[in-house]
C-alpha positions as CSV (number, residue, x, y, z in Angstrom):
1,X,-5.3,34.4,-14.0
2,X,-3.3,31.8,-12.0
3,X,-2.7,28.3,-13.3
4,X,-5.0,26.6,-10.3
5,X,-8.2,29.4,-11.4
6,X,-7.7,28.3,-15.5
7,X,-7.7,24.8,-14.5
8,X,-10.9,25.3,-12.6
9,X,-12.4,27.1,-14.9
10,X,-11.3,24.9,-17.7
11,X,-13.1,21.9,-16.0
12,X,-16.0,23.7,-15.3
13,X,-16.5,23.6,-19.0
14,X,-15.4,20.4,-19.9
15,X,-17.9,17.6,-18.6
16,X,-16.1,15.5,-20.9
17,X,-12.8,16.0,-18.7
18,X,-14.7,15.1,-15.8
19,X,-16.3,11.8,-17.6
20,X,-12.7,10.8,-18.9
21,X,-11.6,11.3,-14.8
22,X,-14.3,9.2,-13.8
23,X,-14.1,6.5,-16.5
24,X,-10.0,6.3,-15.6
25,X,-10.9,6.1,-12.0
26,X,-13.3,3.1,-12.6
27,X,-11.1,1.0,-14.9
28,X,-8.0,1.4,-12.9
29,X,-10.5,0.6,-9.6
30,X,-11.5,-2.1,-11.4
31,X,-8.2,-3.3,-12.6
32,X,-6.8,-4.2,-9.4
33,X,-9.9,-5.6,-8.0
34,X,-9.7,-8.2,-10.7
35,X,-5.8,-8.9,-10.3
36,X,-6.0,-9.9,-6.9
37,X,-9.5,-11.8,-7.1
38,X,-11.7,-9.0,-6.1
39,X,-13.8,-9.6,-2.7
40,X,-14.5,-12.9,-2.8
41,X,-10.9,-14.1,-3.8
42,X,-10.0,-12.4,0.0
43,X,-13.1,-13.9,1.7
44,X,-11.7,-17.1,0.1
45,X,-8.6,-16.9,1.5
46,X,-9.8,-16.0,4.9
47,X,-12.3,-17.7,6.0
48,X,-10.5,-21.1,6.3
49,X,-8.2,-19.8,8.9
50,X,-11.1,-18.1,10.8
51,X,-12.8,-22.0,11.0
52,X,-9.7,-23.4,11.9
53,X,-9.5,-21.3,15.0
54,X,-13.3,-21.8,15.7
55,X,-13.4,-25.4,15.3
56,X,-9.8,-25.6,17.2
57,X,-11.8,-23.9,20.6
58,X,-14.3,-26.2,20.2
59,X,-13.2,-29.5,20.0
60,X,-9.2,-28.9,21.1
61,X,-8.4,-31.3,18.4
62,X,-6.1,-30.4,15.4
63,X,-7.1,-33.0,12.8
64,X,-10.9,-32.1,13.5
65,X,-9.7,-28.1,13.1
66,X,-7.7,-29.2,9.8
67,X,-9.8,-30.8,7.8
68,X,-12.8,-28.4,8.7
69,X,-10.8,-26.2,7.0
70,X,-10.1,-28.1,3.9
71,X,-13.6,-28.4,3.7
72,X,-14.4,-25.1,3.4
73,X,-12.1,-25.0,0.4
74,X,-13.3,-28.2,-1.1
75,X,-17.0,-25.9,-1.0
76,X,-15.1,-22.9,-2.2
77,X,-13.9,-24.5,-5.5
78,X,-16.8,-26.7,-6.1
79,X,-19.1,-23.6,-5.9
80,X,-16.6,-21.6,-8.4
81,X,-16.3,-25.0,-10.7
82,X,-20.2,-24.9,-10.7
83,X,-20.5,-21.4,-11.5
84,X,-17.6,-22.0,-14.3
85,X,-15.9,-19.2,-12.4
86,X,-12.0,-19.2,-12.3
87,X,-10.8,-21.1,-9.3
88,X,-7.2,-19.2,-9.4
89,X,-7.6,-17.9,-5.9
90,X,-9.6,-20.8,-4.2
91,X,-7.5,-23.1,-5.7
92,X,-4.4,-21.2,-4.0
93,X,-6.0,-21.3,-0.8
94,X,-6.5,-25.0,-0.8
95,X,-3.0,-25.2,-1.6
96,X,-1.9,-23.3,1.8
97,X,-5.0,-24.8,3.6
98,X,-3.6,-28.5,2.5
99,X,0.1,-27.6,3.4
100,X,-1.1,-26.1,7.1
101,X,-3.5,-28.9,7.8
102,X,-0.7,-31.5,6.9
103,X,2.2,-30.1,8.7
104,X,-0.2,-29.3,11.8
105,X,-1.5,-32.7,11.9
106,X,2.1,-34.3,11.9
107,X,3.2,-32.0,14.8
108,X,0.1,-32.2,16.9
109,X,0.4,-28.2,17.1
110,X,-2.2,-26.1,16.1
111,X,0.1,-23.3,15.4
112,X,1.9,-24.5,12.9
113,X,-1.1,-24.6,11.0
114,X,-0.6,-21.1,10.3
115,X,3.4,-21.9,9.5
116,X,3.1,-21.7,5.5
117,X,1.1,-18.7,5.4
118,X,3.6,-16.7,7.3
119,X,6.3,-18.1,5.2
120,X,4.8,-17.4,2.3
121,X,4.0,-13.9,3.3
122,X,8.0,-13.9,3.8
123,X,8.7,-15.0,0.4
124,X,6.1,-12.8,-1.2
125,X,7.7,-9.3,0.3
126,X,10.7,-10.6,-0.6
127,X,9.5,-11.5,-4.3
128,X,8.2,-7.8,-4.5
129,X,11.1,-6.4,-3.3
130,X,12.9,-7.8,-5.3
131,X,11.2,-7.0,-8.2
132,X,11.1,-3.3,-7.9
133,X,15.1,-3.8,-7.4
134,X,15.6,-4.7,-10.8
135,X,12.9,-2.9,-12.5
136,X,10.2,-5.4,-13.5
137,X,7.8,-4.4,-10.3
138,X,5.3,-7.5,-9.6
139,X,2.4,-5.0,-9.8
140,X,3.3,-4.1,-13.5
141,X,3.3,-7.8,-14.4
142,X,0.7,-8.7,-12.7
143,X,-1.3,-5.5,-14.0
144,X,-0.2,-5.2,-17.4
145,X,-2.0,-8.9,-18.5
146,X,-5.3,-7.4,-17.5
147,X,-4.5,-3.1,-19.2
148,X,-3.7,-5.0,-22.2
149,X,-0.3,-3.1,-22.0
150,X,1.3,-6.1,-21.1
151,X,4.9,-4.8,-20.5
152,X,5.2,-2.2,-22.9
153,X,5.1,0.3,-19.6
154,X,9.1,-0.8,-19.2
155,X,10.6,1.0,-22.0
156,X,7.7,2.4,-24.0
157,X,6.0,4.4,-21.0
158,X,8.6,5.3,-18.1
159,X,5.6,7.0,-15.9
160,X,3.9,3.9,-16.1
161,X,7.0,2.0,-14.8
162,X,7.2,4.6,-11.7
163,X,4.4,4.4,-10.9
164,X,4.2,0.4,-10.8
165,X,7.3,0.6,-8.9
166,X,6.0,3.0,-6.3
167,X,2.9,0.1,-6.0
168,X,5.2,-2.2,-5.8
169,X,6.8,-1.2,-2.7
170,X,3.9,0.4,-0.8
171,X,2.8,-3.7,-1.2
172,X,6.5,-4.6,0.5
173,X,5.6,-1.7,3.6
174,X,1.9,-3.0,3.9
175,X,2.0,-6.9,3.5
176,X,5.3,-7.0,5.8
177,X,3.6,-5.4,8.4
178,X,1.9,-9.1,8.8
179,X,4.8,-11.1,9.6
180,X,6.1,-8.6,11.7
181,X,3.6,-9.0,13.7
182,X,2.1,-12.6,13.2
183,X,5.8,-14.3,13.3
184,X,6.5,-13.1,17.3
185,X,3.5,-14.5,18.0
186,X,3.8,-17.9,16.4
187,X,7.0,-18.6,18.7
188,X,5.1,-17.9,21.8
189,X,2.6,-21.2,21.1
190,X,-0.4,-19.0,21.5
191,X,-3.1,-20.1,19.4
192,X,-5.9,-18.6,19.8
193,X,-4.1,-14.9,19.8
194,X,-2.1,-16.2,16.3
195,X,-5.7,-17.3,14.8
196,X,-7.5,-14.4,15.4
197,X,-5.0,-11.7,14.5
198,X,-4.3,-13.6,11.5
199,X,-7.7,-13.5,10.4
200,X,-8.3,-9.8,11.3
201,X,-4.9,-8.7,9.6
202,X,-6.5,-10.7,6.4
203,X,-8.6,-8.7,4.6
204,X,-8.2,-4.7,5.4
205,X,-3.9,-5.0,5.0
206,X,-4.8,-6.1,1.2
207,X,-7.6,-3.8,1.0
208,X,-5.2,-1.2,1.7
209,X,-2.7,-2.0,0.1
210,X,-5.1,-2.1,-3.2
211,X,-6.6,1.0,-2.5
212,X,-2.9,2.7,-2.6
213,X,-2.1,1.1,-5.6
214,X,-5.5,2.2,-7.0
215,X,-4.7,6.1,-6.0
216,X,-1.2,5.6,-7.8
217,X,-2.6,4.3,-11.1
218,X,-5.1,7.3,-11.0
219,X,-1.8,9.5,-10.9
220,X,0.0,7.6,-13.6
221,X,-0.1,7.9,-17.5
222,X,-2.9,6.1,-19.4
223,X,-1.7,2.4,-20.6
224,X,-0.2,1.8,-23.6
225,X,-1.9,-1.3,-25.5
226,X,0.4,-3.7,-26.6
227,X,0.0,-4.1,-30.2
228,X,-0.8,-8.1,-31.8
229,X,1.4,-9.9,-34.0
230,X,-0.8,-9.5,-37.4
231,X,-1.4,-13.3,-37.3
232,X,-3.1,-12.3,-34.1
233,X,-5.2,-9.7,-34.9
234,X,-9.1,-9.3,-34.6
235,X,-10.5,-10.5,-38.1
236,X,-12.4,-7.4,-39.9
237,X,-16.4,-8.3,-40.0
């Protein structure tokens, strides 16, 4: 019998094989929604820019534009502070909200509202890059946290390291695709064309990119927990 009709026939008759599959699949789905904020840490983050745009085409002014965007993110973080959510990812977005707003309204152009975001999308490919280079891939640490591996993948669990690494550059391919695209168009002054793409190219890039790191996980060995100091240690009940 050939290896591929044994392994059928072995899962056939193993449900629990199948249930293990399913339960890795859902934890490592669920792994990097959390990391990154899930789907409402992206609408977070995009939804500012898209208000900017719309309230830039209505009124033509770039303070009005500005600060309708901060107040998105003042609602964003009072809804999350309300809700005693984490306000990681809103707060984040203020942050780049406040910094586009500012510069935007001191230049009197619209575009430069979307300056820091593509700077930052710069430095973070570069930041990942990097990263992978010398073998502490940002997906790993941001990952490991959450696995409750923390970093023993580096030395402990070399498959887990590969695979990170492979993340961590399918996130340099994907996210630098923005830029590339976004920073041609900032030079040519053309708003509305610069809002709009960099709205649309907010949400499915990241999406992507989490689905590929999701598939990679699903490839990679299980996580090694990181074992507590003893002073650290759950108390026995």
């Amino acid at each position: 019998m050939s290896n591929e009709a044994e392994a059928v026939r072995v899962a056939a008759h193993d449900p629990q094989g199948s249930d293990d599959e399913r339960d890795a699949s859902k934890e490592a789905a669920e792994t990097v929604l959390k990391a990154f904020g899930g789907v409402r840490g992206m609408i977070d983050m995009t939804l500012p820019g898209l208000v900017f745009i719309v309230a830039f085409n209505i009124t033509h002014k770039v303070p009005v534009a500005a600060w309708s965007a901060l107040a998105l993110c003042a609602v964003f973080v009072v809804v999350r502070l309300a809700r005693r959510e984490t306000i990681q990812h809103a707060f984040s977005g203020v942050f780049g909200v406040a910094l586009g707003a500012w510069i935007s309204m001191k230049t009197g152009k619209a575009e430069d509202f979307y300056l820091p975001g593509l700077l930052w999308n710069v430095g973070y490919c570069v930041a990942l890059a990097v990263s992978a280079l010398v073998r502490w891939p940002m997906i790993g640490l941001m990952l490991g946290p959450i696995t409750g591996e923390m970093f023993t993948w580096r030395k402990q669990n070399p498959g887990r390291l590969a695979a990170y690494t492979r993340a961590t550059w399918a996130w340099v391919v994907i996210m630098g695709l923005k830029p590339m695209i976004l920073f041609p168009l900032y030079f040519t002054h053309n708003v509305n064309l610069l809002g709009w793409l960099k709205v649309a190219l907010g949400i499915p890039p990241m999406l992507l990119a989490m689905y590929v790191t999701w598939q990679i996980l699903l490839k990679a060995p299980p996580p090694i927990k990181a074992e507590l100091p003893e002073d650290e240690e759950e108390p026995q009940k």
